[in-house]
N, C-alpha and C positions, 0 to 999 in steps of 0.2 A: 827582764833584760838589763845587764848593766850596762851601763856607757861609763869608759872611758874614752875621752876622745877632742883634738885639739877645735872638731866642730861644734861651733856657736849653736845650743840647740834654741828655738824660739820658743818664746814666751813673754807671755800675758796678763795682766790684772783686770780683771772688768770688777767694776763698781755698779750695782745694779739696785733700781726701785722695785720691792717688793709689794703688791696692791696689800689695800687694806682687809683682812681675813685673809690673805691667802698663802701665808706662810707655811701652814703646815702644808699645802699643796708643794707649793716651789720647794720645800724638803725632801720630798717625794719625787720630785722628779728629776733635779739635782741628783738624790743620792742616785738613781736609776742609772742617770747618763755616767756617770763616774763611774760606779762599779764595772758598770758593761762596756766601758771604754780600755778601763783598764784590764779588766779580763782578756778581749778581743782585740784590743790595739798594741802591740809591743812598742810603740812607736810615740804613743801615748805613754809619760816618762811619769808627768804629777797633774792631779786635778785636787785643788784643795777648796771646798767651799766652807766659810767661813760669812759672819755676819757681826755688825757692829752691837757691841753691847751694851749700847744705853737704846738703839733702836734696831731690835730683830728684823725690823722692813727695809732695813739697808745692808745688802748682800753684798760680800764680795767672792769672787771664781780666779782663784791662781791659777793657770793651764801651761805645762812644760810638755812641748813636742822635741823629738828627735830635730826634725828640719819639717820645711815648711810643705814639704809633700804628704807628710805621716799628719801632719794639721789638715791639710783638705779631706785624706783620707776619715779625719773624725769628723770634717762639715759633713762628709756624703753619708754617713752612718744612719741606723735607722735609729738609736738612742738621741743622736743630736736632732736629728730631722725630728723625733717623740717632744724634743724641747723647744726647738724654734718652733714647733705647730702653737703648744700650749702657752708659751710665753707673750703672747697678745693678750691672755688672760689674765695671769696672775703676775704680769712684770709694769709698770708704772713707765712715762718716758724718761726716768729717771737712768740713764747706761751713760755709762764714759768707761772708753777702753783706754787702757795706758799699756803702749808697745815697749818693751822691758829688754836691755843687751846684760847677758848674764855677765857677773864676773866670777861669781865664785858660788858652783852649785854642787850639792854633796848633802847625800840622807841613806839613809835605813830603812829596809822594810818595813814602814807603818802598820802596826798590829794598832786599832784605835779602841782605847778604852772610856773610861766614863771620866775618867782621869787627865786623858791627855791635852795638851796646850797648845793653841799657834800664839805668836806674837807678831804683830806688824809694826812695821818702824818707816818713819821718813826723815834721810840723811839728807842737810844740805849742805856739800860740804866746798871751802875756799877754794876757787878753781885753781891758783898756783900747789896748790895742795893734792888735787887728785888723784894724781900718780900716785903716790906715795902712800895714800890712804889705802890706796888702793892692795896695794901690796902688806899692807899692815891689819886689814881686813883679811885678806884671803888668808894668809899665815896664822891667824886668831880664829877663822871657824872652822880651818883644816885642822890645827889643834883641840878644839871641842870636841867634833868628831873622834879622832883618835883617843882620847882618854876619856870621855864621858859617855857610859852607858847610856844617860836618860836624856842625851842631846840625839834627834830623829833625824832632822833636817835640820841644815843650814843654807839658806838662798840668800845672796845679794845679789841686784843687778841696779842698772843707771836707767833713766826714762830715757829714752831713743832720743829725744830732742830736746832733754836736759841731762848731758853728759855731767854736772856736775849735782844732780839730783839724784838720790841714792833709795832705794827701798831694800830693807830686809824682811824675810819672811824666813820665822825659827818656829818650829814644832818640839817639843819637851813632853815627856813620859807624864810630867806632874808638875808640881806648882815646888814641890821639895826640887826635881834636875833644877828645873829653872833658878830659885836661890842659889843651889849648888853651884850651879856657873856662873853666877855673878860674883862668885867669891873665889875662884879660881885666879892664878897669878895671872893665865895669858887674860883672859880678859879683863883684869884690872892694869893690865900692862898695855890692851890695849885703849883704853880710856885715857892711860897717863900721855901714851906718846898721839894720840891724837886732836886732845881735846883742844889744841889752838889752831887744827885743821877745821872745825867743826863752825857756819853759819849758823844752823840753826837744826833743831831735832825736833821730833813731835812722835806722840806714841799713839797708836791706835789700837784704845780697847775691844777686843775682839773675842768674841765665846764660838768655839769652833762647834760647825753642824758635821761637812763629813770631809773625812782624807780618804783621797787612796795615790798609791805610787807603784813603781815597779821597784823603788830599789835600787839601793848601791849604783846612785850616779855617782857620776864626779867629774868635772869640769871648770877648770883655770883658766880663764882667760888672758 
């Protein structure tokens, strides 16, 4: 399903404690709920699980809903009810959710190979600046998209309760798109005109377990 559409779709980060040995389980059941959500859920937009690369036992689960009714419909699911059963098991009290307002979301049908990349990012950027980042941001990963094959996804959104707290989440074909776009004019244009908007950045190394999406969003807020 594609969305275009001026509605805010919601979306999620959870950061989660993986028990010790039981990664390759939580893989297993992760990829499960994803593929079957996305198969069966059209409403169910992106579920991206990914894990921190210096420790595979800290997971993280990107989750994009159409609106907050297609999201109960994946709590009431028999894939997610398969997950919450088993996650007393293999999940640690290690969870913090971050409730995420998109501004600028837009990807391609993930084909995921052995190849491909997410990247996470955390923007903090000068509140008198926001706006404006704002819009220099969005015109920078709608440009990726349009001219770059091996760009999949582009997500930015702000933490709900830090409006001037920024996360990006980019998916790349390879580790060559990823260089590729760093060497591109918009995105070295938008480094130049932003970088005296910018507190503080921090990147987070991340080696991607599984994608799935439905495809050709796109949403501006």
């Amino acid at each position: 399903m594609a969305l275009n559409t001026e509605a805010a779709p919601l979306m999620n980060l959870f950061e989660l404690g993986v028990a010790e040995g039981k990664t390759v389980q939580y893989d297993q059941v992760a990829k499960h709920n994803i593929s079957t959500s996305i198969a069966n859920e059209k409403g169910t937009l992106a579920m991206y699980s990914v894990k921190l690369q210096a420790n595979p036992e800290i997971a993280y689960m990107l989750e994009i809903y159409a609106d907050n009714a297609e999201y109960q419909i994946h709590r009431d699911s028999s894939q997610y009810q398969t997950f919450a059963k088993v996650s007393p098991e293999i999940l640690t009290d290690h969870k913090k959710r971050t409730a995420l307002v998109p501004q600028f979301l837009g990807d391609r049908k993930i084909k995921q190979t052995a190849t491909t990349q997410s990247r996470l990012v955390n923007v903090t950027v000068k509140p008198e600046h926001n706006i404006q980042f704002s819009k220099i941001i969005q015109a920078e990963m709608a440009q990726s998209l349009k001219v770059e094959d091996g760009v999949l996804a582009m997500y930015a959104a702000t933490k709900q309760d830090s409006p001037n707290d920024w996360i990006f989440f980019e998916i790349y074909a390879d580790e060559a798109a990823y260089q590729a776009h760093r060497e591109t004019p918009h995105f070295k244009d938008y480094l130049k005109q932003t970088d005296k908007m910018i507190a503080d950045k921090h990147y987070t190394a991340i080696q991607t377990a599984y994608l799935g999406n439905q495809g050709q969003l796109h949403f501006i807020r």
